[in-house]
DOSELUM-267434 format. One record per residue: x, z, y of N, C-alpha, C, O in turn. Coordinates in nm, 2 decimals. Example, Ala and Ser with C-alpha at 12.3 -4.5 7.8 and 13.67 -1.06 7.14 Angstrom:
residues 2
<atom n_X="1.32" n_Z="0.78" n_Y="-0.57" ca_X="1.23" ca_Z="0.78" ca_Y="-0.45" c_X="1.32" c_Z="0.78" c_Y="-0.33" o_X="1.42" o_Z="0.85" o_Y="-0.33"/>
<atom n_X="1.28" n_Z="0.71" n_Y="-0.22" ca_X="1.37" ca_Z="0.71" ca_Y="-0.11" c_X="1.29" c_Z="0.79" c_Y="0.00" o_X="1.34" o_Z="0.80" o_Y="0.11"/>
END
This chain:
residues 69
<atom n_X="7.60" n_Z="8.11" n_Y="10.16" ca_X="7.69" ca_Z="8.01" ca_Y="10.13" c_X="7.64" c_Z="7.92" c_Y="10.02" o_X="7.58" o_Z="7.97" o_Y="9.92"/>
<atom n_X="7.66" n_Z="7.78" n_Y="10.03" ca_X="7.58" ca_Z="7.68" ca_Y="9.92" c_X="7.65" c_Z="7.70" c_Y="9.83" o_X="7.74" o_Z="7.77" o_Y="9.84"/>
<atom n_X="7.63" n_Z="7.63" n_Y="9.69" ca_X="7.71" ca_Z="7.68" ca_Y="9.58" c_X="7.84" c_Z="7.58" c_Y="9.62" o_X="7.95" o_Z="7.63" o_Y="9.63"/>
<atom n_X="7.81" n_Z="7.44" n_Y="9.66" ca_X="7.90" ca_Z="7.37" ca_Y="9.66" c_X="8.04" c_Z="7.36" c_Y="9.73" o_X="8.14" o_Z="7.30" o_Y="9.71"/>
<atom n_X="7.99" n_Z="7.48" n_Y="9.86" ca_X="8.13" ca_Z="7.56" ca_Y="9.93" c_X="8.15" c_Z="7.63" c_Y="9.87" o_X="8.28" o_Z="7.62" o_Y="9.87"/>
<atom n_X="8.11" n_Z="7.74" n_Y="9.76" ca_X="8.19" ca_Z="7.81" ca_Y="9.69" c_X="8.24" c_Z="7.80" c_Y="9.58" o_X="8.30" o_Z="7.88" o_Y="9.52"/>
<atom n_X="8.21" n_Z="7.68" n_Y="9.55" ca_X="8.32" ca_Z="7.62" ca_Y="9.46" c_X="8.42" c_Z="7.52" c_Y="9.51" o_X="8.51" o_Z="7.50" o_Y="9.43"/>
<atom n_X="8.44" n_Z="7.46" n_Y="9.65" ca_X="8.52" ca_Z="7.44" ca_Y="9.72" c_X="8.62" c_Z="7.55" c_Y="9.73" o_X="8.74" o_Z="7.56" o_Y="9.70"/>
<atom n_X="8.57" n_Z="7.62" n_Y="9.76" ca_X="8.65" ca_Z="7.77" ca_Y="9.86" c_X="8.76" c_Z="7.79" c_Y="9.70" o_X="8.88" o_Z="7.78" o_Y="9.69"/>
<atom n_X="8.68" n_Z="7.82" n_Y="9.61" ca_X="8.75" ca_Z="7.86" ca_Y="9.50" c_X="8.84" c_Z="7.84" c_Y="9.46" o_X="8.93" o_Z="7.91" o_Y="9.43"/>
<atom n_X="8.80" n_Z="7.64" n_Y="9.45" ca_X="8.94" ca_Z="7.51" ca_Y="9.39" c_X="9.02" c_Z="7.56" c_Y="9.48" o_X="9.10" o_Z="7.63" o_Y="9.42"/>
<atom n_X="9.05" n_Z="7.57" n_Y="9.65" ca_X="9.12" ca_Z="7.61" ca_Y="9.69" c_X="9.19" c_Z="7.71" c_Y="9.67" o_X="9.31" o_Z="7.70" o_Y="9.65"/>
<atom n_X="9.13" n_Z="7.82" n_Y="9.68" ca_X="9.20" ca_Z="7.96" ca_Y="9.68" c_X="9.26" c_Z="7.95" c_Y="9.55" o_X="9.38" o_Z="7.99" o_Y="9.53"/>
<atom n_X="9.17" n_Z="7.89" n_Y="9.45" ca_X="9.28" ca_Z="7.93" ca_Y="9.33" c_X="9.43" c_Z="7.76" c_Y="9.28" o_X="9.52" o_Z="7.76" o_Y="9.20"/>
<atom n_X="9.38" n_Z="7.68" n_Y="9.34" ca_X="9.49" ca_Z="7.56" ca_Y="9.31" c_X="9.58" c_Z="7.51" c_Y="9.41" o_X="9.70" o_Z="7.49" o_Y="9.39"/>
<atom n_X="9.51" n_Z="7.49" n_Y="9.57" ca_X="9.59" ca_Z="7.44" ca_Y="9.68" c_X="9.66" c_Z="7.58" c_Y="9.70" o_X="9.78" o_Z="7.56" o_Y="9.69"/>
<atom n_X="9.63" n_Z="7.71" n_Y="9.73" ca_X="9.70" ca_Z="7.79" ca_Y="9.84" c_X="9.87" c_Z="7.82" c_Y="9.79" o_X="9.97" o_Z="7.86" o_Y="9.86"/>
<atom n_X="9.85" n_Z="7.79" n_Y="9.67" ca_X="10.04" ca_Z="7.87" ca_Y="9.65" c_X="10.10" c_Z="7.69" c_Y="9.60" o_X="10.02" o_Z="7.61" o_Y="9.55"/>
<atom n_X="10.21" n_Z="7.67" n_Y="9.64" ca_X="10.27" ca_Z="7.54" ca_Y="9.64" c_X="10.31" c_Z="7.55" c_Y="9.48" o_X="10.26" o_Z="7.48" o_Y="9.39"/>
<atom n_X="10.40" n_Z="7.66" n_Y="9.45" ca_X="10.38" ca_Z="7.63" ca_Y="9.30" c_X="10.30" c_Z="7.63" c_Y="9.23" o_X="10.29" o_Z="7.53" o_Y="9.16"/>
<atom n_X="10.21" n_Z="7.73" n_Y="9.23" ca_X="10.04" ca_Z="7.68" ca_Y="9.13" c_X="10.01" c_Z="7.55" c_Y="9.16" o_X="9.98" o_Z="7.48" o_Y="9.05"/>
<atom n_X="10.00" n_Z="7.47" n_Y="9.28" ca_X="9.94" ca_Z="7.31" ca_Y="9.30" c_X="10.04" c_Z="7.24" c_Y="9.23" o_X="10.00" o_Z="7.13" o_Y="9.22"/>
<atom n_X="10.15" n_Z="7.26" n_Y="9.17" ca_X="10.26" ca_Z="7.15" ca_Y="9.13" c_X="10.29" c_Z="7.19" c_Y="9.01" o_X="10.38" o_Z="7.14" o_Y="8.93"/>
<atom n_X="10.23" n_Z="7.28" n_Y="8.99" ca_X="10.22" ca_Z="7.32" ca_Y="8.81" c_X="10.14" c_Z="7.24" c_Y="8.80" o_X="10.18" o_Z="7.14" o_Y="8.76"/>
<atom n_X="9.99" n_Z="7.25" n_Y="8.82" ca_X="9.85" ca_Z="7.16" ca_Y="8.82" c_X="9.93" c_Z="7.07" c_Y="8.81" o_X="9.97" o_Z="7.05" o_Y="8.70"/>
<atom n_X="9.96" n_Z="6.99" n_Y="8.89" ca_X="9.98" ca_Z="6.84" ca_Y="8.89" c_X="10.09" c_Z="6.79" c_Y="8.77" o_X="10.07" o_Z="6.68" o_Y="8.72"/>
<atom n_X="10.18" n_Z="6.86" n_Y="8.75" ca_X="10.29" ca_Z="6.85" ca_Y="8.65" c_X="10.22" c_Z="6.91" c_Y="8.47" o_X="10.27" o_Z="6.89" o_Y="8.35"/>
<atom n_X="10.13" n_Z="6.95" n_Y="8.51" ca_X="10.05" ca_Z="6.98" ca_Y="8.39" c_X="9.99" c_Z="6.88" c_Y="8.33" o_X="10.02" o_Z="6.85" o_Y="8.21"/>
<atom n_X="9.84" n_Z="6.79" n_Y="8.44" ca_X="9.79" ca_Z="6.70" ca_Y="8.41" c_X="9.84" c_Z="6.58" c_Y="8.40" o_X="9.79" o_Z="6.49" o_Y="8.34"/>
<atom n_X="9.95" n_Z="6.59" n_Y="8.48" ca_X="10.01" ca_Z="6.43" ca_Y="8.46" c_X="10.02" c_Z="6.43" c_Y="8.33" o_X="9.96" o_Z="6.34" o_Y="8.28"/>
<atom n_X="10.10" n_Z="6.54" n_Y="8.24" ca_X="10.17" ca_Z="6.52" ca_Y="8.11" c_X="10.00" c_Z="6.54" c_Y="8.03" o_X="9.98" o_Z="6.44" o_Y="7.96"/>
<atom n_X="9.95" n_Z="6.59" n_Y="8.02" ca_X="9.82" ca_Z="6.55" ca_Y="7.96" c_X="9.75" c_Z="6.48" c_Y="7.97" o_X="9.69" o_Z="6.46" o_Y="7.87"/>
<atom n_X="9.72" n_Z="6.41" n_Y="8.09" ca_X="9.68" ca_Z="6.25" ca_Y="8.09" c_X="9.75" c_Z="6.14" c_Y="7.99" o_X="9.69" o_Z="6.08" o_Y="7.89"/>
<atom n_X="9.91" n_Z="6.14" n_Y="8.04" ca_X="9.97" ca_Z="6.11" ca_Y="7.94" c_X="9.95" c_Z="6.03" c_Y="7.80" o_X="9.91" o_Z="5.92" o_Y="7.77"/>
<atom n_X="10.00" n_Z="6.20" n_Y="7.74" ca_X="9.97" ca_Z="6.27" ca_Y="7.61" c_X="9.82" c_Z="6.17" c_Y="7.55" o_X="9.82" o_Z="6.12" o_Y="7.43"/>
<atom n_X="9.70" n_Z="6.15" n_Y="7.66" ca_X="9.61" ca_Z="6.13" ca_Y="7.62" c_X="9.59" c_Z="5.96" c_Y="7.61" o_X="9.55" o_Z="5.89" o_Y="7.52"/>
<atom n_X="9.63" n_Z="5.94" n_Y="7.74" ca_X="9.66" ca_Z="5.74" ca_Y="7.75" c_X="9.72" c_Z="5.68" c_Y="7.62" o_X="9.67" o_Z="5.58" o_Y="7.56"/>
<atom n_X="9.86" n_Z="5.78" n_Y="7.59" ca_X="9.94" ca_Z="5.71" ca_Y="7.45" c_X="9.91" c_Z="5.70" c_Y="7.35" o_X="9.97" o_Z="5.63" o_Y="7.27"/>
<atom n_X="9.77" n_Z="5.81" n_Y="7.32" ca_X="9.75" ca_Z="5.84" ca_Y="7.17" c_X="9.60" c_Z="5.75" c_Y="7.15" o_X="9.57" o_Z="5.72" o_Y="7.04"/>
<atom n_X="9.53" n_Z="5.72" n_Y="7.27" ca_X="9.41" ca_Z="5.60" ca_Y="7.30" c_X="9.42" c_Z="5.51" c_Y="7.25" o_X="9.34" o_Z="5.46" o_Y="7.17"/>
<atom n_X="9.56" n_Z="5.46" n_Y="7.32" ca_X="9.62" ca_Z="5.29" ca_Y="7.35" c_X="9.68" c_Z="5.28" c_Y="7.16" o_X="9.67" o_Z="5.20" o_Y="7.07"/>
<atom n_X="9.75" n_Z="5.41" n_Y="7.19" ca_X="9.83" ca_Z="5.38" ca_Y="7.03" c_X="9.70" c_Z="5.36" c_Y="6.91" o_X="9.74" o_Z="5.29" o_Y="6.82"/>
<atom n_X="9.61" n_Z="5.40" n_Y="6.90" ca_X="9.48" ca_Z="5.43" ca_Y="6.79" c_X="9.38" c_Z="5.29" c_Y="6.85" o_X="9.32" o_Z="5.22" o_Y="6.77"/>
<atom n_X="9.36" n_Z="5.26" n_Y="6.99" ca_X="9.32" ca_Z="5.10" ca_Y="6.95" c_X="9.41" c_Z="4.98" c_Y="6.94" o_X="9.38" o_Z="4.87" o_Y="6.90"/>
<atom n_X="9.52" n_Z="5.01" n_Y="6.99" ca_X="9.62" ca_Z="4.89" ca_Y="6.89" c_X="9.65" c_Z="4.89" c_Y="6.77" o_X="9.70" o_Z="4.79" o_Y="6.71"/>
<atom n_X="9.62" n_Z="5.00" n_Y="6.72" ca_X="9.60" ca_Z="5.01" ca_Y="6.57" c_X="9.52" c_Z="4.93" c_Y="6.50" o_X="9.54" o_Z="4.84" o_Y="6.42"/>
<atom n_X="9.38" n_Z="4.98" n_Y="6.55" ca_X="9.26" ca_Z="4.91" ca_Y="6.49" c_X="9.26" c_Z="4.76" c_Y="6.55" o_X="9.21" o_Z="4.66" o_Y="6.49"/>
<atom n_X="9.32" n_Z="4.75" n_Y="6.65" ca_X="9.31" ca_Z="4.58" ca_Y="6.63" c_X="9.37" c_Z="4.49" c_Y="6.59" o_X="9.35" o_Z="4.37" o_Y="6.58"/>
<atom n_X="9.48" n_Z="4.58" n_Y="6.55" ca_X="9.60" ca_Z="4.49" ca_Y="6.48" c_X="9.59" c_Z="4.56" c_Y="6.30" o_X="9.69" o_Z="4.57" o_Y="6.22"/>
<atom n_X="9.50" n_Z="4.58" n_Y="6.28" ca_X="9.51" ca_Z="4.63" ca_Y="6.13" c_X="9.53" c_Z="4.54" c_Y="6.05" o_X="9.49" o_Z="4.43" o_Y="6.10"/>
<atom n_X="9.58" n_Z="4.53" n_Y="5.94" ca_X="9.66" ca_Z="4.45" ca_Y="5.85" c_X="9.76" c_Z="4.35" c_Y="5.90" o_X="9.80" o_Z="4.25" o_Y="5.82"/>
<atom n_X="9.81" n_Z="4.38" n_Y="6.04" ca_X="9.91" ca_Z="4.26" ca_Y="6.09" c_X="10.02" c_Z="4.34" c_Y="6.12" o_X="10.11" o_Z="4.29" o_Y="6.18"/>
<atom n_X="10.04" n_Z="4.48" n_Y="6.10" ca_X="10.16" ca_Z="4.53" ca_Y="6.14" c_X="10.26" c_Z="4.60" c_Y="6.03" o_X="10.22" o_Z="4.65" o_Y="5.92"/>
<atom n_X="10.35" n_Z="4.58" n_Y="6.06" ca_X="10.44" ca_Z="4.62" ca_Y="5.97" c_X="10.43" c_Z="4.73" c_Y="5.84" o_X="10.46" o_Z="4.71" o_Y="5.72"/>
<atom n_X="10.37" n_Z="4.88" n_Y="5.88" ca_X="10.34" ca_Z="5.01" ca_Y="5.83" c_X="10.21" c_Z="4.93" c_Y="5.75" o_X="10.20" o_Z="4.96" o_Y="5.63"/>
<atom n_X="10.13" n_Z="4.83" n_Y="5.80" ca_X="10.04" ca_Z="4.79" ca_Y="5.66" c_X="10.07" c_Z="4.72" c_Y="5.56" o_X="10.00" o_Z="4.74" o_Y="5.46"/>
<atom n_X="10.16" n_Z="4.62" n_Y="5.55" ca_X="10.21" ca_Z="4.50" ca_Y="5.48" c_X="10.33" c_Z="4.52" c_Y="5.41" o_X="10.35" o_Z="4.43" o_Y="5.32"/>
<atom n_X="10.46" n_Z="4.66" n_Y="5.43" ca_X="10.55" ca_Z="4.69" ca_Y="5.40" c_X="10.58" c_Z="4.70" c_Y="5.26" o_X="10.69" o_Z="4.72" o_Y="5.22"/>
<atom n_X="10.46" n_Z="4.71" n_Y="5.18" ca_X="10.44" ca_Z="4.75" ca_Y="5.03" c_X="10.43" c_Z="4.60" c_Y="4.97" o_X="10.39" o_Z="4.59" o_Y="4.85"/>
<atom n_X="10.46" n_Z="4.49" n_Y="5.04" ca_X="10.41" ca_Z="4.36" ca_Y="4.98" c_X="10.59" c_Z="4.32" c_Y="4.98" o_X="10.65" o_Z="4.25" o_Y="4.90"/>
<atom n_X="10.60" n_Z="4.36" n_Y="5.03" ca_X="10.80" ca_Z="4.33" ca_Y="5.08" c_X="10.88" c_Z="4.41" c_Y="5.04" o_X="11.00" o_Z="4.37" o_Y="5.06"/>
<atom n_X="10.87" n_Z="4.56" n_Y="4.97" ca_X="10.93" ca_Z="4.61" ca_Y="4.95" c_X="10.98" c_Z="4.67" c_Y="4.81" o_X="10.90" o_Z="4.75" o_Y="4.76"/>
<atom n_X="11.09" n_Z="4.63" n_Y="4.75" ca_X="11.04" ca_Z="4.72" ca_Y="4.57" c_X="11.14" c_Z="4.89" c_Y="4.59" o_X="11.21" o_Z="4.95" o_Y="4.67"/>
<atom n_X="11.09" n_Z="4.90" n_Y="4.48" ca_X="11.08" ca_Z="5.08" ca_Y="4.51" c_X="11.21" c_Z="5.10" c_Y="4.52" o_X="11.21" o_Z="5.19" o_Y="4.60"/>
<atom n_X="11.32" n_Z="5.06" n_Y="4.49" ca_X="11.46" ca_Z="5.10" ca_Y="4.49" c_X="11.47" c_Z="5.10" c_Y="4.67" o_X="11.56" o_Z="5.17" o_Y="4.71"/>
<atom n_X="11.41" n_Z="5.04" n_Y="4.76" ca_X="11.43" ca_Z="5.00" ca_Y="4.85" c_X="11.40" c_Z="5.12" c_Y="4.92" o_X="11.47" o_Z="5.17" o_Y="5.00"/>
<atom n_X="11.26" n_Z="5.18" n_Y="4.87" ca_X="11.17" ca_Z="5.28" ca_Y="4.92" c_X="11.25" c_Z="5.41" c_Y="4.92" o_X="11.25" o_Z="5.48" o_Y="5.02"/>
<atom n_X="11.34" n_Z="5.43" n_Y="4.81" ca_X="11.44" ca_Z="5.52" ca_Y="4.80" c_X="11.56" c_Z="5.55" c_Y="4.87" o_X="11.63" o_Z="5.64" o_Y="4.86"/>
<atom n_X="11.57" n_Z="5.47" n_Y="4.95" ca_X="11.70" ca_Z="5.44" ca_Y="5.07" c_X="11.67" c_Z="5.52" c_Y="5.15" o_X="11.74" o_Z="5.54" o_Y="5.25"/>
END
C-alpha cells in the first residue's frame, strides 16, 4: 500500500467514519480559524492605524481625574 493511501485510509477511519467525530472536527476548526482571522486582522489594523486610534491618543484628552472614573 503507497504511503499516500495510508494516510488517506487513516484521515478516514479516524475523522469521516463516526458523524460526531467529523462535526467536532469541523466545529473545532471553524472556531480556531476564527480565533485566528480576529486576532490577524485585529494586530494589522493596529499597526496601520498606530497613532490614529483612540487607545493611542487618549492621554492627550484626558486629565487624571477623568482616568479615575
Amino acid at each position: 500500500m503507497a504511503v499516500g493511501a495510508r494516510i488517506a485510509s487513516g484521515f478516514f477511519n479516524g475523522i469521516f467514519r463516526k458523524n460526531a467525530v467529523f462535526l467536532t472536527t469541523v466545529f473545532a476548526g471553524a472556531f480556531a480559524f476564527e480565533m485566528a482571522f480576529d486576532t490577524t486582522t485585529d494586530a494589522l489594523w493596529d499597526s496601520w492605524n498606530k497613532g490614529r486610534q483612540w487607545k493611542d491618543i487618549k492621554h492627550k484628552y484626558m486629565t487624571v481625574a477623568e482616568d479615575e472614573e
